[in-house]
N, C-alpha and C positions, 0 to 999 in steps of 0.2 A: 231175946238174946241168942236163943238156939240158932235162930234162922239168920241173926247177924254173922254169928259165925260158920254158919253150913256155907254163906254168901262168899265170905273171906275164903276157906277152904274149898269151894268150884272154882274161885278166881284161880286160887294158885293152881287148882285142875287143869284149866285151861290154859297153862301157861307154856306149855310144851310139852314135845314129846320128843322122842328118839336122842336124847343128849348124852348117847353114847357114840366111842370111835367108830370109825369110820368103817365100813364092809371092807374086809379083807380082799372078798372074792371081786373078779374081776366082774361087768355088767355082762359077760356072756353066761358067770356061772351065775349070776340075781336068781331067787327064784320069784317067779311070776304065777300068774291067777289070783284066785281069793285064797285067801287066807285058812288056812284047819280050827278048827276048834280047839286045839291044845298052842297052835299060834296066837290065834284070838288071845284065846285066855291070858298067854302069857304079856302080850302087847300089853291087855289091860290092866293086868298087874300091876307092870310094871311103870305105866304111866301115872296109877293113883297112887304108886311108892313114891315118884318123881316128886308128887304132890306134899308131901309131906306124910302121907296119910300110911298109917301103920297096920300092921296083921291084916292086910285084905285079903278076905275071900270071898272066890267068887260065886256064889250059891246057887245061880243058871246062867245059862248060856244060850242062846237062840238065835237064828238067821230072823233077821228081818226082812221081808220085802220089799217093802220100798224107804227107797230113802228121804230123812229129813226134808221139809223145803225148805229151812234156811242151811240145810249145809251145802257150801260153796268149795265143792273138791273139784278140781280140775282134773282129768285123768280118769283108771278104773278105782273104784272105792266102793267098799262092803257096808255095809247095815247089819248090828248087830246087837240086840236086845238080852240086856244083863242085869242079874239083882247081885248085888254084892254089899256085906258087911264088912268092916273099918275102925280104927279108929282115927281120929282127926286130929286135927296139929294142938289141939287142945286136951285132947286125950279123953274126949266121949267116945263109947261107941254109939254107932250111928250104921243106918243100914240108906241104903239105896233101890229102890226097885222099879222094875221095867222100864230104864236107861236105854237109851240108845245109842253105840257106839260107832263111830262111820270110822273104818281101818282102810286105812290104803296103803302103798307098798313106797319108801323106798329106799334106793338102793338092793330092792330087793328082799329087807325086811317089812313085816310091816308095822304099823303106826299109828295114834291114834290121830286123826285129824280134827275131831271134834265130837261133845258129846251134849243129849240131849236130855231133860229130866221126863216122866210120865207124861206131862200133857205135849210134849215135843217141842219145847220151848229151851234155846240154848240156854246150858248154862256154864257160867264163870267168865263166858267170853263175850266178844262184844256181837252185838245182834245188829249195827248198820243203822237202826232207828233212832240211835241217841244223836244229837248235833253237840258239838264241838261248840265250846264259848271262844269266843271273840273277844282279844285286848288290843286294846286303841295306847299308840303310844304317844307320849306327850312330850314337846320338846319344853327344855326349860327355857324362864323366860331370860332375856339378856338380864346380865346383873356379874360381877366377883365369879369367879372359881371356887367352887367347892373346895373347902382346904384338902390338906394329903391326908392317907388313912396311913395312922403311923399305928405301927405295933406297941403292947405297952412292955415296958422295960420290966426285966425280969427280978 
């Protein structure tokens, strides 16, 4: 059951980042490079707040060097290894450790792009390996009209 819901709660992880307004600053004032450790930190706050997920903190913080291979960042984008405690849209706490968070910028903030769990296996989002089901659609055969869909009288 735990892990049904830790599943549900990386889902909504995964579900975005930055769905805040729009950078004031214009792209000559963006700031650019990697990101600080108190930007890190707060990106990822902020995106496991987005998630639903309550009182997070982040209990390390680390560069990684190299990045994910399944993350698929176009652009420049950081790697960054994080244990952080929580609690979840359910209201356990729940701890997280040696995550890995791939930040990239933009508008000159930065973002979380996607994140990985300890064995570097994404999670909440999709990973490319699942196929897509296929519906076949069927014409009806000749025959009457379907009657109308009427509303019922109140």
């Amino acid at each position: 059951m735990r892990r049904a819901i830790a599943f549900v709660g990386l889902a909504l992880f995964m579900a975005g980042c930055g769905g805040g307004k729009p950078s004031a600053e214009s792209p000559a004032q963006a700031a650019t490079g990697k990101p600080g450790a108190d930007e890190a930190k707060a990106c990822i706050v902020n995106y496991l707040g987005q998630c639903g997920w309550k009182d997070v903190e982040l209990v390390r913080l680390a560069d990684q060097p190299d990045m994910p291979t399944g993350s698929k960042v176009t652009g420049e984008a950081w790697a960054f290894t994080f244990s952080a405690t929580y609690t979840n849209i359910v209201g356990e706490r729940q701890t997280s450790e040696n995550w890995v968070a791939v930040v990239a910028r933009a508008d000159g903030k930065p973002c979380v792009k996607g994140c990985f769990d300890e064995t570097r296996r994404m999670v909440g989002g999709h990973s490319g390996e699942e196929q897509a089901e296929r519906g076949n659609l069927t014409k009806l055969p000749p025959g009457p009209e379907l009657p109308a869909i009427v509303p019922p009288k109140p």
